[in-house]
C-alpha positions as CSV (number, residue, x, y, z in Angstrom):
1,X,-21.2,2.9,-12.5
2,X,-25.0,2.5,-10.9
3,X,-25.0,5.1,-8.1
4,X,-26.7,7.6,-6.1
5,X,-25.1,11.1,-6.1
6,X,-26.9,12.2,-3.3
7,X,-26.8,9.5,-1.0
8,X,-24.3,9.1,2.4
9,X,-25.3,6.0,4.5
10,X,-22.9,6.6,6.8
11,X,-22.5,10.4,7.8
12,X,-19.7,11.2,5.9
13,X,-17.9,14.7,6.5
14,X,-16.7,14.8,3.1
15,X,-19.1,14.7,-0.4
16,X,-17.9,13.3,-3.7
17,X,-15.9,15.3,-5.7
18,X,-15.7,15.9,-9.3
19,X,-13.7,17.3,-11.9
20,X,-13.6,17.7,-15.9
21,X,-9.8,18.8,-16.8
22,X,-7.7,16.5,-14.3
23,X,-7.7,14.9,-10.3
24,X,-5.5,14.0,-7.8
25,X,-6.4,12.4,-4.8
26,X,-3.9,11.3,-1.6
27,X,-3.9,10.9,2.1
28,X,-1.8,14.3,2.4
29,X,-3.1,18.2,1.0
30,X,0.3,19.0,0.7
31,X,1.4,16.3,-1.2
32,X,-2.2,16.5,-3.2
33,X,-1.0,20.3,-3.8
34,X,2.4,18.8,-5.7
35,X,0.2,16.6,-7.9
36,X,-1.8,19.3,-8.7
37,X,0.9,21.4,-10.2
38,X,2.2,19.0,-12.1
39,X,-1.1,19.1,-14.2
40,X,-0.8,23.2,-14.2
41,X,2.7,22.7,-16.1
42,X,1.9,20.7,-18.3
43,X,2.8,17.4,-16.8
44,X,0.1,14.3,-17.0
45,X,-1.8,11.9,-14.3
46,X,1.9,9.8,-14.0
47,X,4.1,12.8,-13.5
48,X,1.5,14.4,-10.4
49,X,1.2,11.0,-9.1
50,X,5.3,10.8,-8.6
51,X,5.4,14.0,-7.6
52,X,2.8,13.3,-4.7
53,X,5.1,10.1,-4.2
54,X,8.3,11.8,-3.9
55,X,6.7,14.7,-1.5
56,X,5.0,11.6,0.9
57,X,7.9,10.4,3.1
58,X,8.6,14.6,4.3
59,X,4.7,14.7,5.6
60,X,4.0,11.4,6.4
61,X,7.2,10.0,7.1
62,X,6.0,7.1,9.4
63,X,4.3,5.3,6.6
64,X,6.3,6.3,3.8
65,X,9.9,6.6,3.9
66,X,12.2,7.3,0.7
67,X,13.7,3.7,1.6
68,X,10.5,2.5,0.7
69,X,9.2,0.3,-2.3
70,X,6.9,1.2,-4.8
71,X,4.2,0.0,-7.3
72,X,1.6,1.5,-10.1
73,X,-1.1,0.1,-12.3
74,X,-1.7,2.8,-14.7
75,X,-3.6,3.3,-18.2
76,X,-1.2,5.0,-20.1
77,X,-1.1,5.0,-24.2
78,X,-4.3,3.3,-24.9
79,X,-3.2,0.4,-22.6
80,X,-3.1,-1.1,-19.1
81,X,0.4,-1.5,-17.2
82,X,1.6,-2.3,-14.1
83,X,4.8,-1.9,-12.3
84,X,6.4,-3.4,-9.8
85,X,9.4,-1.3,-7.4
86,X,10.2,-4.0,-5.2
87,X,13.8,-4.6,-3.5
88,X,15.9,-7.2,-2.3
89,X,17.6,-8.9,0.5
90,X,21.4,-8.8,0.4
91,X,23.1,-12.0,-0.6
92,X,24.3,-12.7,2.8
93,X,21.1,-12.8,4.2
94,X,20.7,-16.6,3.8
95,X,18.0,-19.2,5.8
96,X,21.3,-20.0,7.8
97,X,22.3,-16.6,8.9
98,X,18.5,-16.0,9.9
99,X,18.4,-19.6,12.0
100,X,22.2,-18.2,13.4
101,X,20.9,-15.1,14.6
102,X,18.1,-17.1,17.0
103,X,15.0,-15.4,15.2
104,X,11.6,-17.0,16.1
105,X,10.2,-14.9,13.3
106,X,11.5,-11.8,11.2
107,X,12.2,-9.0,12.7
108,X,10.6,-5.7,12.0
109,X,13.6,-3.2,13.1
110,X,17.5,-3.3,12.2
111,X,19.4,-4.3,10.2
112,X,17.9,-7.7,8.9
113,X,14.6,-6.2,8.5
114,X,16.0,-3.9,5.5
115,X,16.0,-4.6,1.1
116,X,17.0,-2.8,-1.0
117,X,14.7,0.8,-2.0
118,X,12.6,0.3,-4.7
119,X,11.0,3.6,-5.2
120,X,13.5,6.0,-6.5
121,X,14.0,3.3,-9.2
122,X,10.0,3.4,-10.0
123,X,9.9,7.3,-10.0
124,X,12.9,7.4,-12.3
125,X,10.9,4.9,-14.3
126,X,7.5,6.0,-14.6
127,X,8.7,9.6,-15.5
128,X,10.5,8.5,-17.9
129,X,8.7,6.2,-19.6
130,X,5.4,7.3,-19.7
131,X,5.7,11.2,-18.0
132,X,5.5,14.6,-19.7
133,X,7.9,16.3,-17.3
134,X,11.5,15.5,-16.0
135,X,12.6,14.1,-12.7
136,X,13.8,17.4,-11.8
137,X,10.5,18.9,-12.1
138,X,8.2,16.6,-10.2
139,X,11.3,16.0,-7.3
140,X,10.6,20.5,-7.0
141,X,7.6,20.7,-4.3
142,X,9.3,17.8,-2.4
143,X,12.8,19.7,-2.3
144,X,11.2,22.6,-1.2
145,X,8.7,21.3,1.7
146,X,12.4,19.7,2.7
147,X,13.9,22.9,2.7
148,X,11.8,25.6,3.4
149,X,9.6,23.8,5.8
150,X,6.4,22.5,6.1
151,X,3.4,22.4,9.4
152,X,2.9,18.4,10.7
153,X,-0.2,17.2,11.0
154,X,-2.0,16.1,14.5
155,X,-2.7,12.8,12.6
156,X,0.6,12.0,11.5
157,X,2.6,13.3,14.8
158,X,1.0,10.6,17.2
159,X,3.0,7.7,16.2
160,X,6.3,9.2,16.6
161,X,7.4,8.8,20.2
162,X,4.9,5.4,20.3
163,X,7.2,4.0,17.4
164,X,10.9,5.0,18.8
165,X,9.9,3.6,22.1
166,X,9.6,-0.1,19.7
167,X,12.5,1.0,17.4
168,X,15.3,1.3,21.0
169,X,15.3,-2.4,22.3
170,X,15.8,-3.8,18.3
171,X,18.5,-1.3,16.9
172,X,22.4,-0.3,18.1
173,X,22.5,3.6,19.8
174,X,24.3,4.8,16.7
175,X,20.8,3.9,14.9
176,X,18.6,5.3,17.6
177,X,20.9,8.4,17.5
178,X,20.7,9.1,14.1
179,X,16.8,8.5,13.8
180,X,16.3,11.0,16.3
181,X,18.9,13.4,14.8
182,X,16.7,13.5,11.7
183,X,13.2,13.1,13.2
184,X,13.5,14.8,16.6
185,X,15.1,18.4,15.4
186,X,14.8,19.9,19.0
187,X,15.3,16.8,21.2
188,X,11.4,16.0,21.1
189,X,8.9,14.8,18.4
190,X,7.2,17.2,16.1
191,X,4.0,19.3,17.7
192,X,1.2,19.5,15.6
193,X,1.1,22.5,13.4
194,X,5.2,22.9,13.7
195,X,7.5,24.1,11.4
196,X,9.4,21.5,10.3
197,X,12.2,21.6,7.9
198,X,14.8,18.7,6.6
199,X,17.5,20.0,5.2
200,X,19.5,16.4,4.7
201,X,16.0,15.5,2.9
202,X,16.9,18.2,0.4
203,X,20.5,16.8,0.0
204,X,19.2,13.2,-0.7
205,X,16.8,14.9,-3.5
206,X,18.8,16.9,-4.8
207,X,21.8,14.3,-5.5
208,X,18.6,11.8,-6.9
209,X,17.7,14.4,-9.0
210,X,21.5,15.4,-10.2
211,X,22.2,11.6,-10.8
212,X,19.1,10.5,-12.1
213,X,18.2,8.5,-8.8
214,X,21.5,6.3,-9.7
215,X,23.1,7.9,-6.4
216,X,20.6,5.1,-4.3
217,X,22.2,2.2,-6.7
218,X,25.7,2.7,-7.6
219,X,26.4,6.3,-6.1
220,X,27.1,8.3,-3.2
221,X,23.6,7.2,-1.6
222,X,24.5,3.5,-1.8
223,X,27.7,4.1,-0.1
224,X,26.6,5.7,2.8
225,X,24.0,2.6,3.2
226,X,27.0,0.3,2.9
227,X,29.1,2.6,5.3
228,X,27.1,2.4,8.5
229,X,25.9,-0.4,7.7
230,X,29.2,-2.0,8.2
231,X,29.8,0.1,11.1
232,X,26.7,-1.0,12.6
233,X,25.4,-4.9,12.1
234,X,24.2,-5.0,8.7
235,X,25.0,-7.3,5.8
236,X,25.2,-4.6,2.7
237,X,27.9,-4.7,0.2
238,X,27.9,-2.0,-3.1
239,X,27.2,-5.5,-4.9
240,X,23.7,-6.0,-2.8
241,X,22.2,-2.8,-4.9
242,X,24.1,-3.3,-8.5
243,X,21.0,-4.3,-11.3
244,X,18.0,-3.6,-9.3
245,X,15.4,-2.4,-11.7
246,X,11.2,-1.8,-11.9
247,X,9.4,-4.9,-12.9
248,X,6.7,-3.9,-15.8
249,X,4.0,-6.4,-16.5
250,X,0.4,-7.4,-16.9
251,X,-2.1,-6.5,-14.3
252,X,-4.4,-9.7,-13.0
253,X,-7.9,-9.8,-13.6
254,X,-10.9,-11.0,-12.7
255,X,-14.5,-10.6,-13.9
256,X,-16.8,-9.4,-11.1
257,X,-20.4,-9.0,-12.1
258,X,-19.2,-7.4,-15.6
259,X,-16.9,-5.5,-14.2
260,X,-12.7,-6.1,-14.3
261,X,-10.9,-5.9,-11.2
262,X,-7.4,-5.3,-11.5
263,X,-4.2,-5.9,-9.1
264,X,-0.3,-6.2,-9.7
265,X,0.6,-10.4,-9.7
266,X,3.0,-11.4,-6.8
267,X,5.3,-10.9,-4.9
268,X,2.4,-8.7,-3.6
269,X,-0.8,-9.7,-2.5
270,X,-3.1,-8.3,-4.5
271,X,-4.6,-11.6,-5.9
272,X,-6.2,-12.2,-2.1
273,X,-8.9,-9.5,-3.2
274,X,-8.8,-10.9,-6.7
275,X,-9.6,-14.8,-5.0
276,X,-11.8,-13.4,-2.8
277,X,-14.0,-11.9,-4.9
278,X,-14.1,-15.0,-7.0
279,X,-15.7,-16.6,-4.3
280,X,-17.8,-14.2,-3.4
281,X,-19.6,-13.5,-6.7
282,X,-21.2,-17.1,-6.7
283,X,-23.4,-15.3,-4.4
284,X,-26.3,-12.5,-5.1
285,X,-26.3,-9.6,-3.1
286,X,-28.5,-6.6,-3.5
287,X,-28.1,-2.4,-2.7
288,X,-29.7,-2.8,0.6
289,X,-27.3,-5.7,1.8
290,X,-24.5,-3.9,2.7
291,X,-23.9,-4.7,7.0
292,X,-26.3,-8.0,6.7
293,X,-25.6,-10.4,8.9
294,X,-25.3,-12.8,5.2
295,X,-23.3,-10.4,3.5
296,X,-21.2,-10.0,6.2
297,X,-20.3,-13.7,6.9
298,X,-19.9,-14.5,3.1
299,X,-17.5,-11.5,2.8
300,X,-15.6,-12.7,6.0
301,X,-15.2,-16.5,4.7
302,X,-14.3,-15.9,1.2
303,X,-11.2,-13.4,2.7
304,X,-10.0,-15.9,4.9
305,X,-10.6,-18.9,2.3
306,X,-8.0,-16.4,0.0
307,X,-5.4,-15.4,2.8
308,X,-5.3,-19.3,3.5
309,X,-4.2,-19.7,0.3
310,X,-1.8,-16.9,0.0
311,X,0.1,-17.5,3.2
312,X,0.4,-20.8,2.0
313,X,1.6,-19.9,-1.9
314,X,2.2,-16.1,-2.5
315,X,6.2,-15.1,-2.5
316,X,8.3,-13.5,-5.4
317,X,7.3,-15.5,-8.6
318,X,10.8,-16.8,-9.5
319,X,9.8,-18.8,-6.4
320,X,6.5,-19.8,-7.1
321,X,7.4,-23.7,-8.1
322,X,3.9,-25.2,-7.0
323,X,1.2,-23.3,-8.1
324,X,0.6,-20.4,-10.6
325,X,-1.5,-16.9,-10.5
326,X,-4.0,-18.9,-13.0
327,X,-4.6,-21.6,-10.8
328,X,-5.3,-19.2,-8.1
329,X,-7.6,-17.5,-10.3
330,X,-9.5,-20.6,-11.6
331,X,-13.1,-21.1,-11.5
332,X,-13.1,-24.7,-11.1
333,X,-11.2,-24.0,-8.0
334,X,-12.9,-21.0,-6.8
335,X,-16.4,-22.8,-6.9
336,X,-14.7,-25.9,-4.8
337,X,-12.9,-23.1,-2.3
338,X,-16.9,-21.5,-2.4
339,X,-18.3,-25.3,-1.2
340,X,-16.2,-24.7,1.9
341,X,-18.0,-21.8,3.2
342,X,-20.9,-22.7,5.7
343,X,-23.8,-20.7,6.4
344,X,-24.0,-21.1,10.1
345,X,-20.7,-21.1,11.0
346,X,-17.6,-19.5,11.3
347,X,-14.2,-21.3,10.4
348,X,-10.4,-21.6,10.3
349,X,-9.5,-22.6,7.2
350,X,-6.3,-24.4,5.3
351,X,-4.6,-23.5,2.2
352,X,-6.4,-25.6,-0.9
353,X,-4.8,-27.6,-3.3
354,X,-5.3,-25.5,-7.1
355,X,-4.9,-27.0,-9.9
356,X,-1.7,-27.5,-11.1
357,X,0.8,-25.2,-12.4
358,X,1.6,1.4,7.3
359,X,1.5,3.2,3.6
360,X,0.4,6.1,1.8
361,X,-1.9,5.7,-1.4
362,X,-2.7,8.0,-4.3
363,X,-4.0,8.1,-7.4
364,X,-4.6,10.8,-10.5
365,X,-6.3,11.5,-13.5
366,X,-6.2,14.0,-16.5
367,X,-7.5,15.7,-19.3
368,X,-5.6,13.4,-21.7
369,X,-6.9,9.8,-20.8
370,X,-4.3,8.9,-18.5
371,X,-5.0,7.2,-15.0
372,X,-2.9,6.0,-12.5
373,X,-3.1,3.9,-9.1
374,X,0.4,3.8,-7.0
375,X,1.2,2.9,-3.9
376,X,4.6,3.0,-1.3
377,X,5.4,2.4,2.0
378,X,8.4,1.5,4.6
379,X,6.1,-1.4,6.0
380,X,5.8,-0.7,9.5
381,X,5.8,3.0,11.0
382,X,9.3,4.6,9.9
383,X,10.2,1.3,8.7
384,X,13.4,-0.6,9.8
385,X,14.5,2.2,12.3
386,X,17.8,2.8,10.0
387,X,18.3,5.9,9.1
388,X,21.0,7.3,7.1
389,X,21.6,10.5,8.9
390,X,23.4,12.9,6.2
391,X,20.6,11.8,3.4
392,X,17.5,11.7,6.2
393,X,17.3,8.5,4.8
394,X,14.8,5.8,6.8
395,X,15.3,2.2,4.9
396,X,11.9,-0.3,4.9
397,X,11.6,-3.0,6.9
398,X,10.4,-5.5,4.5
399,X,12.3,-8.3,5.0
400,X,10.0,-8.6,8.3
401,X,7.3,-10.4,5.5
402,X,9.9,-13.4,4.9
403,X,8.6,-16.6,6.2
404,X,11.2,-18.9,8.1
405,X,10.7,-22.5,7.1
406,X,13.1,-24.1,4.9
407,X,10.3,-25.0,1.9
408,X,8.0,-22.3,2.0
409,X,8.3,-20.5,-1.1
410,X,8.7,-17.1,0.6
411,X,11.2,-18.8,3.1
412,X,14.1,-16.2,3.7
413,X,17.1,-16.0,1.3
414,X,19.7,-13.9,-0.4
415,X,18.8,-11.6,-3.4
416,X,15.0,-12.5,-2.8
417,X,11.7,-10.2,-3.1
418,X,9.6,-10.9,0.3
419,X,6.1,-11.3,0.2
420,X,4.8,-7.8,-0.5
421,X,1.6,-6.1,1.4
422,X,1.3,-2.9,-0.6
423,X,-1.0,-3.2,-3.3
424,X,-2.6,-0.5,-5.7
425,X,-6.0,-1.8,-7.9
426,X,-7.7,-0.5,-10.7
427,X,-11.5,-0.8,-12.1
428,X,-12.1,-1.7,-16.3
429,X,-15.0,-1.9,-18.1
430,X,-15.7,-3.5,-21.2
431,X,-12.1,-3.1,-22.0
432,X,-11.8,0.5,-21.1
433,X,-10.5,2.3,-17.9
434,X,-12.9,3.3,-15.2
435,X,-10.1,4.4,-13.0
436,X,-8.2,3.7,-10.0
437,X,-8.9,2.8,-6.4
438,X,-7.0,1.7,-3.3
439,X,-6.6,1.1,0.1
440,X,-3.3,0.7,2.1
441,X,-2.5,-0.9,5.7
442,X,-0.7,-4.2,5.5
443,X,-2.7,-7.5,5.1
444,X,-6.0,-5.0,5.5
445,X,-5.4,-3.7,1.9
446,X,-6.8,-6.9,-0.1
447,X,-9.6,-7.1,2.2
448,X,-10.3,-3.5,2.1
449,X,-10.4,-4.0,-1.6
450,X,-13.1,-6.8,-1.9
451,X,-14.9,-4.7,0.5
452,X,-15.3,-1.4,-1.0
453,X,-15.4,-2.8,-4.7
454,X,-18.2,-4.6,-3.4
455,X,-19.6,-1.7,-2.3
456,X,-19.3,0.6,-5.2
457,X,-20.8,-2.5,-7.6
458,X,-23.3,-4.5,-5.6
459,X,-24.4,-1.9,-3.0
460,X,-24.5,1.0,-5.9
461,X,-22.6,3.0,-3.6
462,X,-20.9,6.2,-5.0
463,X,-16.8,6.6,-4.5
464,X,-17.3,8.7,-1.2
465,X,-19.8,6.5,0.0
466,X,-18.0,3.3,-0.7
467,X,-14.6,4.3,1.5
468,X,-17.1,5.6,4.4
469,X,-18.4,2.7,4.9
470,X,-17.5,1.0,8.0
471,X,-15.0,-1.8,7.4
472,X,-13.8,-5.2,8.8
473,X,-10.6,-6.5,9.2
474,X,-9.3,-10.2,9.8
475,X,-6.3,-10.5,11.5
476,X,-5.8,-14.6,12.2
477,X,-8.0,-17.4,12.9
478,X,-11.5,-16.6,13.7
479,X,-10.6,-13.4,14.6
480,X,-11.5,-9.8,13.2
481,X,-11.9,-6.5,14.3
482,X,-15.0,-4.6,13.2
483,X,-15.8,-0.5,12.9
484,X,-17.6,-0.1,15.5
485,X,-20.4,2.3,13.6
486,X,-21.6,-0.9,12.4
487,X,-24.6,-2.3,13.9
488,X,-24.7,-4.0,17.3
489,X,-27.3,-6.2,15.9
490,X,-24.8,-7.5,13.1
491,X,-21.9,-7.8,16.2
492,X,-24.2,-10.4,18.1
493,X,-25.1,-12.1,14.7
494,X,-21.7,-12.7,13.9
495,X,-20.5,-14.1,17.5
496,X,-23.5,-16.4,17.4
497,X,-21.7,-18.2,13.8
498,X,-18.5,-18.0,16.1
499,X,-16.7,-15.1,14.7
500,X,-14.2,-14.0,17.2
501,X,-15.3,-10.0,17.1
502,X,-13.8,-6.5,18.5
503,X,-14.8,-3.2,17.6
504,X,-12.6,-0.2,17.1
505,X,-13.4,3.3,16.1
506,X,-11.5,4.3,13.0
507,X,-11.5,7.9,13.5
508,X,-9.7,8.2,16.4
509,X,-5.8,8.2,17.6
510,X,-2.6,8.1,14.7
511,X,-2.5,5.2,11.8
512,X,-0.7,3.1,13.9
513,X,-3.4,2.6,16.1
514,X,-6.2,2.3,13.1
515,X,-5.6,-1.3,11.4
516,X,-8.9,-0.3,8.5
517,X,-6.7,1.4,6.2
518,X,-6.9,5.0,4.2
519,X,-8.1,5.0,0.6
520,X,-8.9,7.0,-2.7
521,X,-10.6,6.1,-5.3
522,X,-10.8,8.1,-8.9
523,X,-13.7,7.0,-11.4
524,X,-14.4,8.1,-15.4
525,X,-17.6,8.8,-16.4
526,X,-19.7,8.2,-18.7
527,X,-19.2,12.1,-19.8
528,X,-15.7,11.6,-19.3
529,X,-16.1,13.9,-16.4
530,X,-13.8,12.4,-13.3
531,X,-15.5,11.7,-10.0
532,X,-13.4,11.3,-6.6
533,X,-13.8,10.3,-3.1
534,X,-11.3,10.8,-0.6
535,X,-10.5,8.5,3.0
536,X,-11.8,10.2,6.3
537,X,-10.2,8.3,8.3
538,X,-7.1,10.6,7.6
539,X,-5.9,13.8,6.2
540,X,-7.4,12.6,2.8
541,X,-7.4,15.4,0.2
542,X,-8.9,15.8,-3.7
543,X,-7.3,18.9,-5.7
544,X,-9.1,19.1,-9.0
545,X,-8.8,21.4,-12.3
């Protein structure tokens, strides 16, 4: 890529980083660390990104949770693949039971918030299949930052007493108890820089490890989810978790200025950034346009023209009856979604007709060719507020990203992916990897990822460069919030087209107060030397060899 080394617009604390024999990058150095000696035992870019994976829940445990789901676009074997470690509702979690219970909307804690845990599934998968190393191996730095201990970070500590205080009114005492037996060791939240070890953590590993991770499916692990889960309001049976499996399939892609943007099809929404972007690139933007007023408005428009869409449309494909990820992706109907967009003014827009038919990221590299982009997360901070006390096990609360409307293709229903916001993306070139990037934090991950790949390719930024920027984030209607290092000049500019605008520093509090998102992005170049930039915004960390 077309960049400057040397050049920081935006006072970064961190420089780009760059390696020859291998790179991992992740919002945690402890869990960075694990990557890293993966690749000093011989294991490749899939194995140190599992390994990171499997060590994220123990240090970041609000927005990772070994309940969580999972999913990878990789370049593995002269190819490009994508999987897809998504679970699913219970069969008796039907539209009716939902209208029974009285819910205005999903809710994001209990019981009916939980699916079934796709990760251990993708670990087990991805080691397998495409790893150098065993399950047992990568699972080691996890076990023993479980066991022997490891120091919490200011950053991650915040949002423990915040989120409880949410979890209390939504969940029976049993639940509340047995979060805080796991997560509050001495009757309090962790201080920063404490001790911390989780000894029922290293029991859940170890029995994954011993079984092969078929414990979470069919095994002892499933059975204490269906235990107090019957003892305490939940809908599981042993049934619910028999033939889940990793999805493997084609990455989408679209052509942006020469380069190939790549994100995992549905149920997640990665092919909002994908749509947006195909809007945007019917307009020209040079290096010095990045914060314009123009730039700013066009990038703004063509994200909500793409979330109008995907509200509308996006849900697990087995439901996807009206339109297809190819319509989404035509041209035709990006240059009529495009006409929409006036200069002047801000809008609200609908969902088009197309033609017919709270998260951790990381990535890695290494000496071999192999690349990898992966992504997990519990949805929202500790997830459902479930927690399986003798395994330490938190379960996700995705079943919160159901719609309720009898219709809507990601309408509520048994055995049934919901819409997904975790979304990991990947750069080509001329049909040939230039490496992985991402940026998690709910419905801000598409946007973040028209934004900075905008950045790195229109605005020639480098990969440090392009995840300091300042970012903005749409949350509904007119309204966004804005970093609020960007220019006051730009602020007034956008009220005056109608934009509904607040600003927000990005550095400051946990990442449940920060909705713009922690990224990392890992790039091949043209020396086939790897070049890294790391988020910020968090405990972001690059360990190279």
């Amino acid at each position: 890529m077309d960049f400057d080394h040397n050049m920081y617009h935006f006072g970064s604390r961190r420089r780009t980083v760059y390696s020859k024999n291998g790179m991992v990058a992740c919002t945690h150095p402890l869990a960075a660390e694990a990557g890293l000696r993966m690749l000093g035992k011989g294991g490749n870019a899939i194995d140190a990104c599992v390994a990171m994976a499997i060590a994220l829940p123990l240090l970041e445990p609000g927005a990772t949770s070994y309940g969580s789901d999972n999913f990878a676009i990789f370049w593995s074997k002269g190819k490009l693949h994508g999987m897809s470690s998504s679970g699913w509702s219970p069969r008796k979690m039907t539209y009716d039971y939902i209208k029974s219970k009285g819910y205005a909307a999903m809710p994001r804690a209990g019981w009916d918030s939980t699916t079934v845990p796709g990760c251990v599934r993708g670990w087990v998968n991805l080691v397998e299949k495409f790893g150098n190393l065993t399950l047992a191996d990568v699972a080691q730095p996890a076990i023993e930052y479980a066991e022997e201990g490891h120091p919490m970070t200011p950053y991650v500590v915040g949002s423990f007493d915040k989120w409880l205080k949410q979890i209390i009114p939504l969940v029976t005492p049993e639940l509340v108890e047995n979060f805080k037996a796991v997560w509050y060791k001495d009757g309090k939240a962790p201080a920063p820089g404490q001790l911390c070890k989780f000894p029922e953590i290293g029991r859940f590993l170890r029995e994954v490890v011993e079984t092969n991770g078929e414990s979470v499916y069919s095994g002892k692990i499933a059975q204490a989810i269906v235990d107090l889960s019957k003892r305490t309001g939940g809908l599981w049976e042993m049934e619910d978790f028999a033939g889940f499996d990793s999805i493997f399939h084609d990455p989408l892609r679209v052509n942006y200025r020469g380069y190939e943007i790549c994100e995992l099809p549905p149920n997640g929404q990665g092919i909002v950034a994908l749509m947006a972007l195909n809007i945007i690139k019917g307009f020209d933007f040079g290096p010095n346009d990045f914060g314009a007023p123009r730039t700013a408005h066009l990038q703004m428009e063509a994200v909500k023209l793409a979330f109008a869409d995907a509200k509308r449309y996006i849900a697990d494909t087995d439901y996807m009856s009206k339109v297809s990820c190819e319509s989404l992706l035509d041209e035709g109907y990006a240059i009529e979604r495009r006409k929409l967009i006036d200069m002047d003014r801000a809008q609200d827009f609908k969902a088009g007709d197309p033609p017919g038919s709270d998260t951790v990221y990381f990535a890695a590299a290494d000496t071999n060719g192999n690349m990898i982009s992966m992504i997990q997360s519990c949805y929202t901070p500790f997830g459902a507020g479930v927690v399986v006390p003798e395994y330490g096990l938190s379960l996700q609360s995705r079943s919160a990203c159901f719609a309720i409307e009898e219709g809507h293709p990601n309408n509520v229903g048994p055995h049934k992916r919901p819409y997904q916001t975790i979304i990991p993306a990947f750069i080509m070139k001329d049909g040939k990897p230039l490496g992985p990037f991402g940026i998690m934090g709910g419905y801000m991950q598409p946007q973040a990822h028209m934004q900075v790949a905008m950045n790195m390719i229109d605005f020639k930024m480098n990969p440090q460069d392009a995840l300091d920027a300042p970012r903005f984030c749409w949350s509904a209607g007119l309204n966004f919030s804005l970093e609020d290092h960007f220019s006051p000049g730009l602020v007034d500019a956008l009220v005056r087209k109608g934009h509904l605008i607040t600003t927000q520093n990005a550095y400051t509090g946990d990442y449940c107060d920060r909705p713009f998102g922690r990224g990392q992005i890992i790039l091949l170049s043209d020396e086939n030397t790897l070049i890294g930039g790391t988020e910020g915004r968090g405990d972001g960390a690059i360990y190279c060899r």
